[in-house]
VEXKE-158289 format. One record per atom (N, C-alpha, C): x, y, z negated. Coordinates in steps of 0.001 Angstrom, whole numbers, padded with zeros to 6 digits, always signed. Each point is the difference from the previous one (the first is absolute). Example, Ala and Ser with C-alpha at 12.3 -4.5 7.8 and 13.67 -1.06 7.14 Angstrom:
2
+013190-005690-007800 -000890+001190+000000 +000900+001200+000000 -000350+001050+000720 +000820+001190-000060 -000770+001090-000730 
END
This chain:
377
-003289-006935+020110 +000521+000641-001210 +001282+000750+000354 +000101+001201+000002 +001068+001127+000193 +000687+000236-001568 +001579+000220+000309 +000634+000718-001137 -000531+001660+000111 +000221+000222-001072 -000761+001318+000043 +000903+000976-001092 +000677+001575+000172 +000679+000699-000469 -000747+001490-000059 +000252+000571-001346 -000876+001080-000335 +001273+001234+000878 -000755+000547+000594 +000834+001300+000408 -000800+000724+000771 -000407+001204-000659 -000727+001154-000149 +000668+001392+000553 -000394+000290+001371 +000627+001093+000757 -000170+001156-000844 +001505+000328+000271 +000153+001481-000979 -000651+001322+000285 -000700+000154+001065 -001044+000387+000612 -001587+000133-000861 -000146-001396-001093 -000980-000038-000339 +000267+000597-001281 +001023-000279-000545 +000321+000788-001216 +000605+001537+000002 +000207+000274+001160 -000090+001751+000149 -001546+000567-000349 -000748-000991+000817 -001389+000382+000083 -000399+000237-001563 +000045-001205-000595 +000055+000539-001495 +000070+000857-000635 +001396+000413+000141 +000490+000661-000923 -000527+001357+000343 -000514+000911+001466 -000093+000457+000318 -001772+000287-000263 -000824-001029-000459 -001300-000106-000451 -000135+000226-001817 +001323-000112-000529 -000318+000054-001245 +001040+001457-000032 +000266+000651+000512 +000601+001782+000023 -001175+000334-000142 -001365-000061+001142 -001376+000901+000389 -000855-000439-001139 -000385-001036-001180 -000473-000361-000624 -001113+001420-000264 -001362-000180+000580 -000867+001003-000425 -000768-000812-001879 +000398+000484-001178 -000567-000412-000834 -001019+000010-000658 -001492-000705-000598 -000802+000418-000386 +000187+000917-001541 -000808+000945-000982 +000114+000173-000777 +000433-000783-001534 +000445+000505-001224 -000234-001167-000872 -001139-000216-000650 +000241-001242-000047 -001262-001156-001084 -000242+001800-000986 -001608-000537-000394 -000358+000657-001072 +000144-000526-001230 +000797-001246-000297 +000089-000765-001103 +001490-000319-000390 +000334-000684-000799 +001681+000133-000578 -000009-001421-000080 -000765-000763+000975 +000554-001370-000378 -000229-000698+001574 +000176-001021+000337 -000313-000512+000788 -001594-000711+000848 -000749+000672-000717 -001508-000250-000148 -000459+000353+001606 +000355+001037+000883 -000417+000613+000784 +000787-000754+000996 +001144-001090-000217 +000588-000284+001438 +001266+000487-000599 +001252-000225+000626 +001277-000095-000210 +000431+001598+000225 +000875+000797-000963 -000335+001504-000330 +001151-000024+000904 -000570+001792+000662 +000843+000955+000598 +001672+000134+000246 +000106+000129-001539 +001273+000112-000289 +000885-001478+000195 -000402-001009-000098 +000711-001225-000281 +000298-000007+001474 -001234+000064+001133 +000212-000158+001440 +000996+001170+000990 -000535+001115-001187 +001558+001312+000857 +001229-000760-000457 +000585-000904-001171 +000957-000225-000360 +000155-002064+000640 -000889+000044+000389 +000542-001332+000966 +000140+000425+001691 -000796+001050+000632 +000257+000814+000616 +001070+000590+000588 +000998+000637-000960 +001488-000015+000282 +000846-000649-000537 -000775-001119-000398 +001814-001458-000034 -000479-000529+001431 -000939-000118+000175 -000013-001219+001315 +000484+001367+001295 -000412+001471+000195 +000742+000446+000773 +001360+000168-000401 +000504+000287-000746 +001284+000269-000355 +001008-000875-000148 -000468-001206-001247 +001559-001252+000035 -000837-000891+000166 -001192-000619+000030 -000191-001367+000245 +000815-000475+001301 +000593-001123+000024 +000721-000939+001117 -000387-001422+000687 -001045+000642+001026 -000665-001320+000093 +001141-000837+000911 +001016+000209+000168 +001295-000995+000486 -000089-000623-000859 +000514+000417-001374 +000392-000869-001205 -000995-001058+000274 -001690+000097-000324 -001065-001235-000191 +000058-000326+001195 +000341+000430+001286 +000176-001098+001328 +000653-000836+000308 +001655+000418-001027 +000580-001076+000189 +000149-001311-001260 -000785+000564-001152 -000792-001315-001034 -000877-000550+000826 -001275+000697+000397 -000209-001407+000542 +000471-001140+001391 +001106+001102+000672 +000420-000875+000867 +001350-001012-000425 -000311+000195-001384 +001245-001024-000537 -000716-001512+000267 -001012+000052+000630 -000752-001739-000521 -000685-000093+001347 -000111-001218+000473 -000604-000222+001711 -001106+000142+000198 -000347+001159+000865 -001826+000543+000632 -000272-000894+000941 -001225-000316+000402 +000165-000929+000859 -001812+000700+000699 -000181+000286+000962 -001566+000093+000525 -000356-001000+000700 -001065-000563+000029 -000365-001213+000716 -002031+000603+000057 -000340-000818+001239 -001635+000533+000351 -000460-001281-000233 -001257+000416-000628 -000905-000878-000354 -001260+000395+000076 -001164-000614+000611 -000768+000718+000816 -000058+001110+000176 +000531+000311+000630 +000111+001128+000974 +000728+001489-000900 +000521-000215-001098 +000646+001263-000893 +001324-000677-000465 +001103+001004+000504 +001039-000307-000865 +000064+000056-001212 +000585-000925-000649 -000013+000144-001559 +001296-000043-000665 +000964+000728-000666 +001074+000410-000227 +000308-000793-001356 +000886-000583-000187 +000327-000350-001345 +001654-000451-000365 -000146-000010-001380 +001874-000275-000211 -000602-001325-000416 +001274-000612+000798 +000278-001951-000361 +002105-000190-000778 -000452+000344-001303 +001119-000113-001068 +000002-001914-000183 +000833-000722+000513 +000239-001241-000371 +001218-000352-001157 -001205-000972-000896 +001134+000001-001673 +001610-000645+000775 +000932-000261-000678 +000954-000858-000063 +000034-001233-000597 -001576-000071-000574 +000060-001016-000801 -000866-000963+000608 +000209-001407+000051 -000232-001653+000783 -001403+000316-000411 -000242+000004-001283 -001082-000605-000736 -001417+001610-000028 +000539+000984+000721 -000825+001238+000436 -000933-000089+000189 -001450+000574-000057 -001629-000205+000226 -000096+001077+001177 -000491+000108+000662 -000741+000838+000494 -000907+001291-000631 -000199+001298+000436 -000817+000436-001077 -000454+001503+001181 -001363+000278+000430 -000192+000560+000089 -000409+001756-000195 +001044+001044-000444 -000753+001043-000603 -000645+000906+000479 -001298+000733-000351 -001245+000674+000888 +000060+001478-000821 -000006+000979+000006 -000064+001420-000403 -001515+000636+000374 -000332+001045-000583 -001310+000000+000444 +000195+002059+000405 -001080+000381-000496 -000080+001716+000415 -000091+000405-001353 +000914+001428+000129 +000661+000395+000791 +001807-000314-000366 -000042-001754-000198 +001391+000037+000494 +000556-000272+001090 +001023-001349-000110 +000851+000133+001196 +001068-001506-000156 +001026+000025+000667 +000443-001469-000083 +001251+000824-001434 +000268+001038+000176 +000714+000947-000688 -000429-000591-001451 -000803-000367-000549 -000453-000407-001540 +000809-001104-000151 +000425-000563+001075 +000323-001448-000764 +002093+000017+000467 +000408+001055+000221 +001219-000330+000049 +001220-000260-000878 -000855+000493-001120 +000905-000034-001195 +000067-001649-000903 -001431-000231+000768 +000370-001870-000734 -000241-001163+001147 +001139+000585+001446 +000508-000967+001062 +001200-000986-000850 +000721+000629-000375 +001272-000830-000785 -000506-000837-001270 -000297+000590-000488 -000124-000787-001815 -001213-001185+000921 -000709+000008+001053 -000715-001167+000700 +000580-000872+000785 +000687+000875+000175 +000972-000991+001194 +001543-000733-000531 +000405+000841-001207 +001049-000717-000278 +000123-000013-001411 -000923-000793-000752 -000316+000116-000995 +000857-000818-000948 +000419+000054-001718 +000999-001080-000474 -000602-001587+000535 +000485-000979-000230 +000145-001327+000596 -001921-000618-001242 +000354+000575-001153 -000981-000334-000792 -001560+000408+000563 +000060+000982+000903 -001071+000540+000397 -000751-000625+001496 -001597+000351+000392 +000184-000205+001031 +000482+000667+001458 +000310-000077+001083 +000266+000647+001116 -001098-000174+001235 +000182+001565+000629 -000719-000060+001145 +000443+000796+001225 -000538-000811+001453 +000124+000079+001053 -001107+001260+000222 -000007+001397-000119 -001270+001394+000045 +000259+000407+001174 -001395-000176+000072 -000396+000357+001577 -000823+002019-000470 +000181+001048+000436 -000582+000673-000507 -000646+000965+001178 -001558-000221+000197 -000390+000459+000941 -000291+001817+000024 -000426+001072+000808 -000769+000979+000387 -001467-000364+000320 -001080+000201-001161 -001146-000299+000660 -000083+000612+001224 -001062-000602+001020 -000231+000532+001401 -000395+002079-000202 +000088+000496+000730 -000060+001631-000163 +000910+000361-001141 +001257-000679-000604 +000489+000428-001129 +001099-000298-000027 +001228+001377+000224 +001015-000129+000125 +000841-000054+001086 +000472-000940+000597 +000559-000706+001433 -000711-000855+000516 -000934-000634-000379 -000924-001118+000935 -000809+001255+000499 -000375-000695+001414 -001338+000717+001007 -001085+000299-000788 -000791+000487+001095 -001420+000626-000852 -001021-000306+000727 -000439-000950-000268 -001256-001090+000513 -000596+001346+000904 -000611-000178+000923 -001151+000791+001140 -001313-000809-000095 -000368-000859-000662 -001004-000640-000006 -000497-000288-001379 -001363+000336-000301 -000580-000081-001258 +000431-001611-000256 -000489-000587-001374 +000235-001399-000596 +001094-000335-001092 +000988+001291-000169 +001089-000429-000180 -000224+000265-001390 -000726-000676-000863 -000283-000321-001602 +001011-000701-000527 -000653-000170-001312 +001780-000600-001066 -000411-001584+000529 -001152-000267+000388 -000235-001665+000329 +001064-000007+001437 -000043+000785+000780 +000288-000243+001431 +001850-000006-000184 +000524+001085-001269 +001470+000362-000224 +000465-001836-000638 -001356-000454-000576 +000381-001422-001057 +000517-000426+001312 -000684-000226+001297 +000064-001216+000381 +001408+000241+001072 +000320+001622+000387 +000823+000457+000802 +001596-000311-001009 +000043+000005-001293 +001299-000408-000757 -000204-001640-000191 -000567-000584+000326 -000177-002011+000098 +001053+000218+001523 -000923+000655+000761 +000587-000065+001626 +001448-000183-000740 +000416+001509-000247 +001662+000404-000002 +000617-001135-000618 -000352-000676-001213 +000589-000503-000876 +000470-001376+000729 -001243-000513+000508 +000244-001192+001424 +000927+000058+000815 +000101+001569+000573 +000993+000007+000925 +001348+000089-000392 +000329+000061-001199 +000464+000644-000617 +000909-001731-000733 -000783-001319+000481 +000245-000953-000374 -000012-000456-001484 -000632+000890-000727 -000420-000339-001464 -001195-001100+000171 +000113-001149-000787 -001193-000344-000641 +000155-000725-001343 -000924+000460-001242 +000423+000165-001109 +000298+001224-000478 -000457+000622-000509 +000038+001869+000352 -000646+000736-001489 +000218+000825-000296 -000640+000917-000807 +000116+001560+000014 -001165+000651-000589 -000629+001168+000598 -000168+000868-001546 +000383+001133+000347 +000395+001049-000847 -001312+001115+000051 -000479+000996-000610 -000143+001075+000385 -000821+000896-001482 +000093+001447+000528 -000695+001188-000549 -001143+000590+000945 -000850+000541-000539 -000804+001442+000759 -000900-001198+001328 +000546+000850+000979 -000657-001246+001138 +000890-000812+000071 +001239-000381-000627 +000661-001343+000112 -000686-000853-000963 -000660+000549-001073 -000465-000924-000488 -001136-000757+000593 -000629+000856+000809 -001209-000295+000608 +000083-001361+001444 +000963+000674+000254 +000588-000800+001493 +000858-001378-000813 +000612+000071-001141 +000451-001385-000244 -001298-000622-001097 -000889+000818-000975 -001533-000905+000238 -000661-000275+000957 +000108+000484+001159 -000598-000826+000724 +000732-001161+000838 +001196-000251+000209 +000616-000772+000037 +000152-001385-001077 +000006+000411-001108 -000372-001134-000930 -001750-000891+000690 -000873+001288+000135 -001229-000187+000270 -000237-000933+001366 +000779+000244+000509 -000234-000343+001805 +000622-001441-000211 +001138-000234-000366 +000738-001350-000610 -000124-000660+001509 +000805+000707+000855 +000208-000555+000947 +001081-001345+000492 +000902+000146-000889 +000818-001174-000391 +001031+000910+000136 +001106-000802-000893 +001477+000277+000199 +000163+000821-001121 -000880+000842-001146 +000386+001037-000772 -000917-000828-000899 +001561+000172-001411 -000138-001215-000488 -000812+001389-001708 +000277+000594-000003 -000162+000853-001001 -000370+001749+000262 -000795+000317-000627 +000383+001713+000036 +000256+000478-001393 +000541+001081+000039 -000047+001088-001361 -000482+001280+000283 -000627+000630-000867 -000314+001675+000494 +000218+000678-001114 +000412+001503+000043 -000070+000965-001460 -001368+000956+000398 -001025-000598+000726 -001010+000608-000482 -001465-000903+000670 -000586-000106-001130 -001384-000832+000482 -001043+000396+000188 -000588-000696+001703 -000752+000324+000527 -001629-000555-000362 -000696+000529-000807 -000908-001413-000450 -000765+001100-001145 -001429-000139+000834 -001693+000524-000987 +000017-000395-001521 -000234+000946-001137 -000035-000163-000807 -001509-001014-000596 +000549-001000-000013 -001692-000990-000528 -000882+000454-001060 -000749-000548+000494 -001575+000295-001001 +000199+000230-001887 +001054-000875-000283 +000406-000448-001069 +000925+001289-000695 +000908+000360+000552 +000784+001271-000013 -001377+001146+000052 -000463+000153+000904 -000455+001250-000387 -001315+000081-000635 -000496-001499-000589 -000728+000340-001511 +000049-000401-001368 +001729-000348+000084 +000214-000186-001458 +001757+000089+000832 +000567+001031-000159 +001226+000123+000269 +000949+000020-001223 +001141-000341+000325 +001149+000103-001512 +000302+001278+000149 +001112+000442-001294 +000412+000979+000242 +001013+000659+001296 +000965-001010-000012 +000638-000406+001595 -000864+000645+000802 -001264-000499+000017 -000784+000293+001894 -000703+001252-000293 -000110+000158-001275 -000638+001523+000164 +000915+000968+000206 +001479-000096-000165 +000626+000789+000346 +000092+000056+001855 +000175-001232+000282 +000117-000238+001898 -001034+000485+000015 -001654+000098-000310 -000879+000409+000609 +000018+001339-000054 +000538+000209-000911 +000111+002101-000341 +000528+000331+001179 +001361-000747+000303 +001133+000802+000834 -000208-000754+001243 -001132-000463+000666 -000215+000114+001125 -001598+000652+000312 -000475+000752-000862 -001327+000754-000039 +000688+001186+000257 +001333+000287-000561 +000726+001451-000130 +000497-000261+001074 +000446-000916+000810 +000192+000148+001059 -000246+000055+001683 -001570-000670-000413 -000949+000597+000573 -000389+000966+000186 +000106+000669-001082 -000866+001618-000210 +001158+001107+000676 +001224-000457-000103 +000795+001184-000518 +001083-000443+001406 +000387-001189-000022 +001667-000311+000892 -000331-000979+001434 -001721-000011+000549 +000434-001043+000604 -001080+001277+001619 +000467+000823-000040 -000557+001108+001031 +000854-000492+001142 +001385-000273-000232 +000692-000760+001479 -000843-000886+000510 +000037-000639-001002 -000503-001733+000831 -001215+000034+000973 -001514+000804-001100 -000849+000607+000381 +000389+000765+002165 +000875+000858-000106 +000346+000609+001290 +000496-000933+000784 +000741-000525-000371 +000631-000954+000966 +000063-001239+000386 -001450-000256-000408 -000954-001454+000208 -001421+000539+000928 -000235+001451-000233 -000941+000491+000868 +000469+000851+001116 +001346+000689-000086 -000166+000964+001040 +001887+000180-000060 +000664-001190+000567 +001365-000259+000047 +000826+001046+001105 -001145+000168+000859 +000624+000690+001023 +000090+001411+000107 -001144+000959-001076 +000071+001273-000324 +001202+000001-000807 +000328-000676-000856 +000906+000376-001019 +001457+000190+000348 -000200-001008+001191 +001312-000272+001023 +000788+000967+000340 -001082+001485+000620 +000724+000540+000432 +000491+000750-001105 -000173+000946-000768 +000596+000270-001122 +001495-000584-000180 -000182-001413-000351 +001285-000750-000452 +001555-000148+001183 -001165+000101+000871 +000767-000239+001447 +001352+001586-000116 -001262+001020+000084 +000644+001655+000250 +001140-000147-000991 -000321+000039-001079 +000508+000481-001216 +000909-000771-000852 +001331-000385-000010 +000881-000469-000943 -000820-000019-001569 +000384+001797-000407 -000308-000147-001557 -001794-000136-000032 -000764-000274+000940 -001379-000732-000599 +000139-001623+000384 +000767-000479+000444 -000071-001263-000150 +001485-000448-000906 +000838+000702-000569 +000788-000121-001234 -001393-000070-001033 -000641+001422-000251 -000797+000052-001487 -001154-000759+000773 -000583-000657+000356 -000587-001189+000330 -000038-001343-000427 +001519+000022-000025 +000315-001465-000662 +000771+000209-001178 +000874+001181-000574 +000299-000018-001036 -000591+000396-001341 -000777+000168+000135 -001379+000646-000912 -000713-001940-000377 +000390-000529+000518 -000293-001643-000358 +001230-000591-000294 +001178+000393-000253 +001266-000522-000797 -000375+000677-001320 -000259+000753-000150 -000070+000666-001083 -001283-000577-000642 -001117+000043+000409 -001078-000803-000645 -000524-001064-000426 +000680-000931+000887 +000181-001624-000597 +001526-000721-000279 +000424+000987-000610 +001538-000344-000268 -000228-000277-001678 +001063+000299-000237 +000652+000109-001809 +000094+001241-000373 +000440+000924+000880 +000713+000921+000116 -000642+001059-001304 -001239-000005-000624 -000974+000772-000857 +000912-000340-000937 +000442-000984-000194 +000534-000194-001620 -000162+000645-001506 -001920-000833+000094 -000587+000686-000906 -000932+001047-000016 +000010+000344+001345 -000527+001554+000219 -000729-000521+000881 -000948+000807+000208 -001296+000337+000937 +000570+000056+001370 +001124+001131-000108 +000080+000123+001457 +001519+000416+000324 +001142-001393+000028 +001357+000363+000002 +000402+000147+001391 +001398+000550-000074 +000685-000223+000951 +000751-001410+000767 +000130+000568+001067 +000143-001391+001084 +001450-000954-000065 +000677+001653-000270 +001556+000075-000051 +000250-001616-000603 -000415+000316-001313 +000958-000924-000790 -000263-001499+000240 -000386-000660+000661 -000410-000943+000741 +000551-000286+001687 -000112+001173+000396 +000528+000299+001731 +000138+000830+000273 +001831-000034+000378 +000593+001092+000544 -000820+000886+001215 +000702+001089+000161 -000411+000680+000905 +000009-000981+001171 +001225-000435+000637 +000309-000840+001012 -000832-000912+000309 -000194-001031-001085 -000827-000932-000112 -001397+000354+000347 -000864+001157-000288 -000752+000611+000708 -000290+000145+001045 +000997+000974+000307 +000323+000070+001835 +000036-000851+000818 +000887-001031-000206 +000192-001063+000981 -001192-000750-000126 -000886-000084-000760 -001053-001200+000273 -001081+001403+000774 -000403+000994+000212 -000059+001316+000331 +000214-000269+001681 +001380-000189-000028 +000416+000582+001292 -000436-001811+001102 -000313-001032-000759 -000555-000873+000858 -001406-000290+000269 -000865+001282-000319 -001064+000210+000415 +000557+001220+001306 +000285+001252-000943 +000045+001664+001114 +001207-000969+001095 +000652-000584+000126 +001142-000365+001363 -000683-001008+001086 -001259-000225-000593 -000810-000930+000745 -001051+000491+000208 -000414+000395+000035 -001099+000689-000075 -001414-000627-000710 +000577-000529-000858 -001337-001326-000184 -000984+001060-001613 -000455+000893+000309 -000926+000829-000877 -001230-000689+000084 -000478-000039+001656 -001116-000588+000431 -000348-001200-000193 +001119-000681+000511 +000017-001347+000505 +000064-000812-001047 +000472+000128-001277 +000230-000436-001442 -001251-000120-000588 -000773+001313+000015 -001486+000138-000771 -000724-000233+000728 +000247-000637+001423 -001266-000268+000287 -000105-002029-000277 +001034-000330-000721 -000388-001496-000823 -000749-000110-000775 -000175+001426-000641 -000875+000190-001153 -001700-000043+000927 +000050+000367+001062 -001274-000361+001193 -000497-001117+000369 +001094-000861+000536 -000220-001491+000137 -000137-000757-001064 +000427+000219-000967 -000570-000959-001045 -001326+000466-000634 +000389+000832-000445 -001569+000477-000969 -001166-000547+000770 +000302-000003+001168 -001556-000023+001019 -000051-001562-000915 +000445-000678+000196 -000714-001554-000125 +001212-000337-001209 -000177-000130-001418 +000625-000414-001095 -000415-001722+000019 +001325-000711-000085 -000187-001172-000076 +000735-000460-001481 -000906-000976-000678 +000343+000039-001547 -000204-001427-000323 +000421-000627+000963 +000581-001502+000242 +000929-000215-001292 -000978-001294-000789 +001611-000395-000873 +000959-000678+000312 +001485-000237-000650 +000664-000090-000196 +000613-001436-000887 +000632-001063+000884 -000405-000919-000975 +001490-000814+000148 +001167+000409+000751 +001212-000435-000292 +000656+001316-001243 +001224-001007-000209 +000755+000210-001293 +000040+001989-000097 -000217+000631-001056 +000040+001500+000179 +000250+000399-001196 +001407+001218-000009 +000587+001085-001051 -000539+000942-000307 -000243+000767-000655 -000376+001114-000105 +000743+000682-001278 +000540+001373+000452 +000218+000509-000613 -000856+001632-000471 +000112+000429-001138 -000775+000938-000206 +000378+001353-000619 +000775+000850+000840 +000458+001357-000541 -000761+000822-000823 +000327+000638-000758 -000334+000566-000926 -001241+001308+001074 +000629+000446+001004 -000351+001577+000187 -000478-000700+001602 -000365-001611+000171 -000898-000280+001164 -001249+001022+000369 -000675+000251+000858 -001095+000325+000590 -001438-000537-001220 +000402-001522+000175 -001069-000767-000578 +000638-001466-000791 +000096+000580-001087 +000175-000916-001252 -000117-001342-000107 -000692-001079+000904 -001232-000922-000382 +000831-000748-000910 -001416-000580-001051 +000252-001268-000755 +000228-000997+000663 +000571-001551-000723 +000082-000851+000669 -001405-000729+000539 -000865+000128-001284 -001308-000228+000542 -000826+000938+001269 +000587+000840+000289 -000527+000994+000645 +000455-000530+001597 +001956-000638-000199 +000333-000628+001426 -000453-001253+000031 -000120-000799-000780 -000626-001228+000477 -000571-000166+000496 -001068+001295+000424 -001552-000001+001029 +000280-000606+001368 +001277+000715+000286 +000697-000025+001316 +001288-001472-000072 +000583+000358-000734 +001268-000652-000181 -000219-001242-000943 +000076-001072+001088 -000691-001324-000915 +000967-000794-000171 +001432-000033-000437 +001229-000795+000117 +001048+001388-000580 -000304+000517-001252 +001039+000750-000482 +000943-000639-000561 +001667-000104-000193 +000662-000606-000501 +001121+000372-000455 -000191+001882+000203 +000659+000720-000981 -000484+001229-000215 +000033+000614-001240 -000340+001524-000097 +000285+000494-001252 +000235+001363+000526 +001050+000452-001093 -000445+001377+000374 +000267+001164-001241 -000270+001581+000208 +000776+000363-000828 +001186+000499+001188 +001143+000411-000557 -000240+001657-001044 +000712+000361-000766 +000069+000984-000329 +000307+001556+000469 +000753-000011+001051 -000100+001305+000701 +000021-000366+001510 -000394+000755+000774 -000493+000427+001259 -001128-000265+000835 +000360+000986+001638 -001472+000136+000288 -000359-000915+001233 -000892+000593+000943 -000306-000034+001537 +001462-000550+000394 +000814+000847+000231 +001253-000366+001039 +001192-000949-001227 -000630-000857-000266 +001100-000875-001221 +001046-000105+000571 +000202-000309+001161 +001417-000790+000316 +000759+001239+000760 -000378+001440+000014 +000927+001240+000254 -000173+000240-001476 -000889+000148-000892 +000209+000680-001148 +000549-000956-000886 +000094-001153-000079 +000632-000741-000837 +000344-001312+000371 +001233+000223+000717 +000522-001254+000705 +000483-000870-000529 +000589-000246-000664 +000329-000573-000928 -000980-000769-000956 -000659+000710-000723 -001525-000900-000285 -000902-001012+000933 -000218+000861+000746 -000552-000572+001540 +000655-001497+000506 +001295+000063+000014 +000829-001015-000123 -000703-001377-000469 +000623+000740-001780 -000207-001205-000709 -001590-000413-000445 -001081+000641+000868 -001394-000807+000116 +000146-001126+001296 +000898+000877+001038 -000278-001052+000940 +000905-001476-000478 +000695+000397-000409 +000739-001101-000374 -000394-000977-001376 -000728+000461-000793 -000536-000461-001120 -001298-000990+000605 -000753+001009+001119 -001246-000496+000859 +000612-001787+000545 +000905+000374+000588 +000391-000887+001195 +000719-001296-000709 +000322-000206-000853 +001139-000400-000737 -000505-001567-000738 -000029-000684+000651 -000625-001426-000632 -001361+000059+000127 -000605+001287+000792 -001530-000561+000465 -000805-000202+000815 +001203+000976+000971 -000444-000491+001639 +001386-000326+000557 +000806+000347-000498 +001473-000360+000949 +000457-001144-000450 
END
């Protein structure tokens, strides 16, 4: 296990800046909303903040306010921040990010976790880079599924001298800490997730409530309409690669065209802006820990290793769930129980989306803490 410090040759950020001057642009959308993919104009005007004032010093030296640490575990380094509470009575707590974020989602609720009032609980956050994502290595060898990531964060957590542990996650964190509940390898005493992984039963889809007919709408619409990434980059990770690889602003509107779509940010509307939810910055920097790594490829091609073989193993220690308003996929509680056989909290908060704990940290917070709070800690 190595200490590990972010510092990014200024060399690479000439390169940048010098890639987003030549920006060859496609035409605009034929439509006035966001229907066609994230419009023209929004990307010429993120375009020249990130060449012009974005400061990726500023976000290098946030996150080097807190200890990086890389350590190998079969055979891939895996990068993560180890924030230890001040407090005796501290849990352990694993947090997992999925695509297209970053460890960047969760910096805004390191403190209110780690040094929380005395009434609350506290935790020891371990916060990893999935493998190809971010600062951890990029596996060279097929296998590396959300089952293989479950069992590669048990490793860390071991080494790591935790036992007694709990596991966080969204997107593929949710996936990688269900399957960790699933695998129940010992030592992880609980999970929570803000999004559930789990087949809608027989029961739901022939006599559904009103609740599930809405989740079933808005993951048919998102089938039809928002899920063409996943589709590419579960079949063909490595064409798409290069694209993302070349090109800054196609792997910016790549991933920001999905802040905007499973956010809050609509407020009310069909098809809002990103802004008022996440700054420009806030953008960028979760942005610039894909384009500074090069991980375009190496990221979507998880979406490869897993899809091949879906494992839908239940779930049968203590489990949170929380349920954002503007999730991917809605489910009822009857809908997680399929999977999740030991629920022992759940709650659907009133605003936010996909990225809860960048878009609403503070909320995010007080689920984990509401989750954790006299029922697994």
């Amino acid at each position: 296990m190595r200490d590990f410090t972010i510092d990014i040759d200024e060399s690479e950020l000439d390169d940048l800046r010098r890639r987003l001057a030549h920006v060859r642009f496609p035409e605009k959308e034929t439509v006035d909303d966001w229907s066609q993919g994230i419009p023209l104009a929004y990307v010429r005007e993120l375009t020249e903040y990130w060449r012009d004032s974005y400061d990726w010093r500023r976000c290098e030296a946030a996150l080097n306010a807190y200890p990086h640490h890389l350590v190998e575990i079969d055979g891939v380094d895996i990068h993560f921040l180890h924030i230890r509470s001040p407090r005796d009575d501290a849990k352990p707590l694993i947090l997992t990010h999925g695509w297209p974020g970053s460890v960047i989602e969760f910096l805004d609720v390191i403190e209110p976790l780690t040094k929380p009032p005395e009434s609350e609980p506290a935790f020891h956050l371990v916060i990893p880079s999935l493998p190809g994502y971010g600062f951890s290595g990029k596996p060279t060898e097929t296998g590396w599924s959300v089952q293989k990531i479950a069992e590669v964060w048990h490793k860390l957590m071991t080494a790591l001298g935790y036992d007694g542990w709990f596991a966080q996650g969204g997107d593929w964190g949710a996936m990688v800490t269900t399957m960790i509940g699933a695998q129940d390898r010992g030592g992880v005493k609980g999970i929570h997730v803000n999004m559930t992984v789990a087949t809608p039963p027989p029961e739901v889809m022939e006599n559904p409530t009103e609740e599930e007919q809405g989740a079933l709408a808005r993951l048919a619409q998102y089938r039809a309409t928002g899920a063409g990434y996943s589709t590419q980059q579960a079949s063909r990770p490595q064409t798409i690669g290069y694209a993302l690889a070349d090109s800054p602003v196609g792997q910016m509107a790549w991933i920001v065209e999905k802040f905007q779509d499973w956010s809050d940010c609509a407020e009310g509307k069909e098809w809002g802006h990103p802004e008022p939810e996440f700054s420009k910055d806030h953008l960028l920097d979760n942005v610039m820990l894909y384009w500074l790594n090069n991980a375009g490829a190496s990221s979507a091609r998880l979406y490869w290793h897993s899809f091949a073989k879906p494992d839908m193993s239940t779930v049968d220690i203590p489990t949170g769930i929380s349920i954002f308003p503007h999730e991917i996929m809605r489910a009822s509680r009857r809908w997680a129980e399929t999977r999740y056989k030991n629920i022992v909290y759940w709650n659907a908060p009133e605003r936010g989306g996909h990225f809860a704990a960048m878009e609403r940290p503070e909320q995010f917070v007080d689920e984990l803490r509401a989750c954790f709070r006299g029922r697994m800690c």
